[in-house]
C-alpha positions in Angstrom: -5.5 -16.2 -1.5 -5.5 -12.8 -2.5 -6.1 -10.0 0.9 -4.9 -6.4 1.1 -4.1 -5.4 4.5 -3.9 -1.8 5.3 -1.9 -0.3 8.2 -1.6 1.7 10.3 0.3 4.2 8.1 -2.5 3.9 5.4 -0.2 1.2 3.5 -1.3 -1.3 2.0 -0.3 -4.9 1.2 -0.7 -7.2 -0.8 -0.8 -10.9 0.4 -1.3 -13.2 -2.4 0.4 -16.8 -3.6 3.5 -16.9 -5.8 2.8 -17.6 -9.1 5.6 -17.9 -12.1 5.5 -14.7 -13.6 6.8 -13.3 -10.1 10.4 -15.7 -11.0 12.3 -13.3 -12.1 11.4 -10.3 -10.2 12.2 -12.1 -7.0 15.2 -13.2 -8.1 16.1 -9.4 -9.6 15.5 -8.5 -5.9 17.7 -11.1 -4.2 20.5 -10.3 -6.5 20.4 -6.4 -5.9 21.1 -7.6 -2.5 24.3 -9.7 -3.2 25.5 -7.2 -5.4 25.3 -4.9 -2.7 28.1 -7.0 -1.0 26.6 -5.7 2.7 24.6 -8.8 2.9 25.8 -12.0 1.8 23.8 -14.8 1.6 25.3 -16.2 -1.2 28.4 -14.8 -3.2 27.3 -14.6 -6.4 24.2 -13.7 -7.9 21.8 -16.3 -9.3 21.4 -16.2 -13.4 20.5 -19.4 -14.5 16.8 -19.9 -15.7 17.0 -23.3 -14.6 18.3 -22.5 -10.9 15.2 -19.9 -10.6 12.7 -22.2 -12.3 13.9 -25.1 -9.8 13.4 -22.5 -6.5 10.2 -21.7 -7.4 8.7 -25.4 -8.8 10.2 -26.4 -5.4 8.1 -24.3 -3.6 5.1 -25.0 -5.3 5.5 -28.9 -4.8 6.7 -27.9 -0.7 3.6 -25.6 -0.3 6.2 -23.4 0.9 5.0 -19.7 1.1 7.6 -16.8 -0.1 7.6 -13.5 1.3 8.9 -10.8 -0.8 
């Protein structure tokens, strides 16, 4: 799947899967938002290659989509 959608506003967006080089800007992203300490869906933020690696082969083998 790979679609751009275009709004309203004249955005566009782009809707395509998740693949692995996307790992660690997702999980960049995520950690902003911890750091951030306004939102806290988890305390600390998530370094570990092996964590990140795990979310996304977990998705993959889920079929799970990710939103970002």
């Amino acid at each position: 799947m790979n679609e751009v959608l275009k709004l309203k506003t004249g955005e566009k967006i782009l809707i395509r899967h998740i693949n692995e080089l996307d790992i660690d800007g997702v999980w960049n992203n995520f950690n902003e938002v911890v750091e951030e300490g306004v939102y806290l869906p988890v305390l600390f933020p998530v370094k570990s290659r092996f964590e990140k690696q795990s979310w996304y082969n977990n998705i993959e083998k889920e079929g799970e989509i990710c939103i970002v």
